[in-house]
Steps between C-alpha positions, in 0.01 A plus 500: 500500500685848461730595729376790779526804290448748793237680345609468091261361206596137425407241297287246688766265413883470534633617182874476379721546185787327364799581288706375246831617413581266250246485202224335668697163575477529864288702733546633838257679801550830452421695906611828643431378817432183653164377676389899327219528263697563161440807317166413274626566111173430373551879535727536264890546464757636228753300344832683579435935435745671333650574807580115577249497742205249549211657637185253651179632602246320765144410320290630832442908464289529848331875609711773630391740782491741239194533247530349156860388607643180569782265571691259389844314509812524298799324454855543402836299355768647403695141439268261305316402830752408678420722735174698577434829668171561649222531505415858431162651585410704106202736465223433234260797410234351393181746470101379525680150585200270730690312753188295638280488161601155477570156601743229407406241249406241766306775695774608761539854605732694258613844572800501286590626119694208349844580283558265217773303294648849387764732574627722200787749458436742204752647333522859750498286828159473526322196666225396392273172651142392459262455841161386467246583730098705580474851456241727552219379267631145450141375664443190224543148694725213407250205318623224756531690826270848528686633778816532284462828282627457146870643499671803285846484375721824549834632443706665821854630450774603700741786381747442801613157470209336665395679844223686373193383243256693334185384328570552182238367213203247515587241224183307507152535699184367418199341735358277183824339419610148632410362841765685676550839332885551373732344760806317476711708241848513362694776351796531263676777302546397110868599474551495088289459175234674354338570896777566624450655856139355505351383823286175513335380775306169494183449785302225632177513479393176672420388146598670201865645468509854475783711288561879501804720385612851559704676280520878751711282755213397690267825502248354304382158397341371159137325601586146633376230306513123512849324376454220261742204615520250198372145643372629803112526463390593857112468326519172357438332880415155357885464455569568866221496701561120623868627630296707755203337631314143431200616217260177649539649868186613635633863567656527137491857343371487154863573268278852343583616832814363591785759572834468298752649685883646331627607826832696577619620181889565472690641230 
């Protein structure tokens, strides 16, 4: 179990990192603080800014006593994580956001907006990350569990190093796609080439994986559509339904409806 958190969003589980400093060779627990829940970077955090510093944000967003606002963790090294200082309570504006339209995908209460994988420092300063999570409108159920809404990615970004975030752009919303809406997502900046300063962001869908690409540094998004991953047919079930579940069992789901799933995209 988690450590007492006094009141913060954790994981149901422990969760912890570790570190190499060598290549990969060896490994090493990586805490701020020990017998503390760790600083969740399924959020998201920055290889080293220009700056020098490393910058980790906390997945859990939870409401603010302020409307359309709320908050979430941040974290800071200025010496390869060494050493880490806070964490630091950050603003998120996040307007028409629905902090109880939804469950968790096992049916527990869920009154957070979940950061993801991605923390991005355009060329001005700028931060950008993605967050998925139910807005106003986002009413269509998840296939598997109904009292999980189907999920929107969005863009928030920070103009003063991280304390404050601003909605900034939906990338992807749509109640007929997937079984889960757009969750899950990962962001990077194409430094060079033809697209150079192109955004893409990649999205789980809970079946199909889902590609979209700005090129107005994140204003505005081209229509997401499904990405084609070349020996990975999430439709041809025959192939894979037996790693899942026995087909002679009496409770066996026929493989037209089984649900392929390309889950947590990185980039």
């Amino acid at each position: 179990k988690p450590f007492p958190s006094n009141g913060k969003k954790v994981y149901p589980v422990r969760i912890a990192s570790v570190l190499s400093r060598d290549g990969g060779a060896t490994w090493s627990k990586w805490t701020h603080e020990a017998n503390h829940n760790d600083v969740d970077i399924e959020g998201g955090a920055t290889e080293q800014r220009s700056d020098g510093t490393i910058l980790l944000l906390d997945t859990f967003v939870v409401p603010s006593d302020v409307v359309d606002h709320g908050v979430g963790e941040l974290w800071k090294s200025h010496d390869d994580l060494r050493t880490v200082e806070g964490p630091f309570k950050v603003d998120f504006y996040l307007p028409h956001i629905k902090w109880n339209a939804s469950t968790d995908d096992v049916g527990r209460p869920y009154n957070v907006a979940r950061l993801h994988r991605s923390l991005v420092e355009m060329p001005n300063g700028d931060l950008l990350t993605t967050m998925y999570a139910a807005f106003a409108g986002d009413t269509a159920p998840s296939a598997y569990m109904p009292t999980m809404m189907k999920a929107r990615t969005v863009i928030v970004r920070s103009r003063d190093h991280g304390a404050h975030w601003a909605y900034l752009s939906t990338v992807a919303v749509d109640g007929g796609v997937g079984t889960e809406g757009f969750d899950e997502p990962v962001l990077v900046r194409i430094p060079k080439g033809v697209h150079a300063g192109r955004l893409l962001c990649m999205m789980r869908t809970g079946r199909e994986l889902y590609g979209s690409h700005s090129d107005d540094q994140g204003l505005t998004w081209s229509r997401a559509r499904p990405v084609r991953i070349p020996g990975v047919d999430i439709y041809g079930t025959d192939s894979w339904v037996r790693l899942f579940t026995d087909p002679k069992a009496p409770d066996y789901v026929p493989s037209d409806q089984m649900i392929g799933a390309i889950v947590d995209p990185d980039l």
